[in-house]
N, C-alpha and C positions, 0 to 999 in steps of 0.2 A: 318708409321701409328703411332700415337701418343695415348695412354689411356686420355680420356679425364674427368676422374673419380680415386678417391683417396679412398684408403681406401680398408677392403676386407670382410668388416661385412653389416650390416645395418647401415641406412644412419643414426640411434642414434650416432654409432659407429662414423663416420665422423662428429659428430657436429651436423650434420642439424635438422631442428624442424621436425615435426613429423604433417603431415597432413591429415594420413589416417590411420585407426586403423589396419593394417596389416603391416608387418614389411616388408623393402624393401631391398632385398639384390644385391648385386653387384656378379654379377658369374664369376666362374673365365673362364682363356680364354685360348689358346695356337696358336699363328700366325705360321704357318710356309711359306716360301718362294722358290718357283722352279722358271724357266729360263721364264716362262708367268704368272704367277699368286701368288697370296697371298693365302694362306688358313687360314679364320679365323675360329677358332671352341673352340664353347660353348657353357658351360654347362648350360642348363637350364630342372632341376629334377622337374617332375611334370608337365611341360607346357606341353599342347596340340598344334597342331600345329597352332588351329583355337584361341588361348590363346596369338599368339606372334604378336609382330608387328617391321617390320625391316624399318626404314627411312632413309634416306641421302636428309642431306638439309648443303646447302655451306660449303659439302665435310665434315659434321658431320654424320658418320654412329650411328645411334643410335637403339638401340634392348634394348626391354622392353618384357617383360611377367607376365603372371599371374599364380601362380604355386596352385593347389590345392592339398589336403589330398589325397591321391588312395589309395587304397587296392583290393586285388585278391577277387573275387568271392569264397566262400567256403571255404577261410585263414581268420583266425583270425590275428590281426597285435601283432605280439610280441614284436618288438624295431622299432621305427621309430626315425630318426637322420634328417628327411626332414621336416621343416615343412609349411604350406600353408604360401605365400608370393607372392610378385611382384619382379621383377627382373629388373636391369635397368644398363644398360652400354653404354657408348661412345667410339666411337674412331674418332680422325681427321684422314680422308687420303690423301694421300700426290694426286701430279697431274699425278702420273705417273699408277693411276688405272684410267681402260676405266669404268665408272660408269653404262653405258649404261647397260654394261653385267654381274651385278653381278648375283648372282645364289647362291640360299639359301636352302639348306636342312634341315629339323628336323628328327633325327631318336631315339628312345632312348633314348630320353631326353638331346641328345645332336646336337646343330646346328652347321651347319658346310655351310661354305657362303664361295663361291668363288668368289675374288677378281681380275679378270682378268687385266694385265699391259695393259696399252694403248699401241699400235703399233704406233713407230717413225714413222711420214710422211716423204713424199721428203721435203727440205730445203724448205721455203719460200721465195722468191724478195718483198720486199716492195718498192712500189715505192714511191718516196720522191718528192712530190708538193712543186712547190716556192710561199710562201705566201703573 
């Protein structure tokens, strides 16, 4: 699985122009890998679950969000270090995840998407026509 995004700021940070008056951050991530599956998991502080949106389109996983201000009912906010953004990450996956079955959780403000391997078939026979 390949990062298909540079950088680990807002997309100012990277160069790019600026299209929307909210700043756009790139979250970070942490892949780990067991004997059938991938786990990808990231952070995105302040999304709601109904806030994110997870795509795969020719094997581009992409996870975007909309993160807003929160605060506790009855707290006053004394330091906040988060502030309201969208969030935006790529990854290419390789052929050897079964796409069919990914599986995506939010908890916590953090997502955590299971990446399950495709399962080897039996061999193929192709059979070869005289043209």
């Amino acid at each position: 699985m390949a990062d298909t995004t540079s950088g680990t700021g807002a997309n100012a940070a990277r160069g790019a122009e600026a299209t929307r008056n909210r700043p756009v951050f790139t979250p970070v991530a942490d892949i780990f890998e067991s004997e059938d599956a991938l786990i990808l998991v990231v952070e995105l502080p302040g999304v709601r679950p109904n806030q994110i949106e997870v795509s795969l389109d020719k094997r581009v996983l992409t996870i975007t969000g909309h993160g807003d201000a929160f605060g506790r009912e009855g707290y006053s906010l004394a330091l906040c270090e988060y502030q309201p953004g969208d969030f935006e990450r790529a990854f290419t996956l390789s052929d050897m995840i079964d796409d069919s079955a990914i599986e995506a959780v939010l908890k916590d403000g953090v997502l955590r998407l299971t990446l399950p391997k495709a399962k080897a078939g039996p061999a193929k026979t192709i059979n070869v026509k005289v043209g």
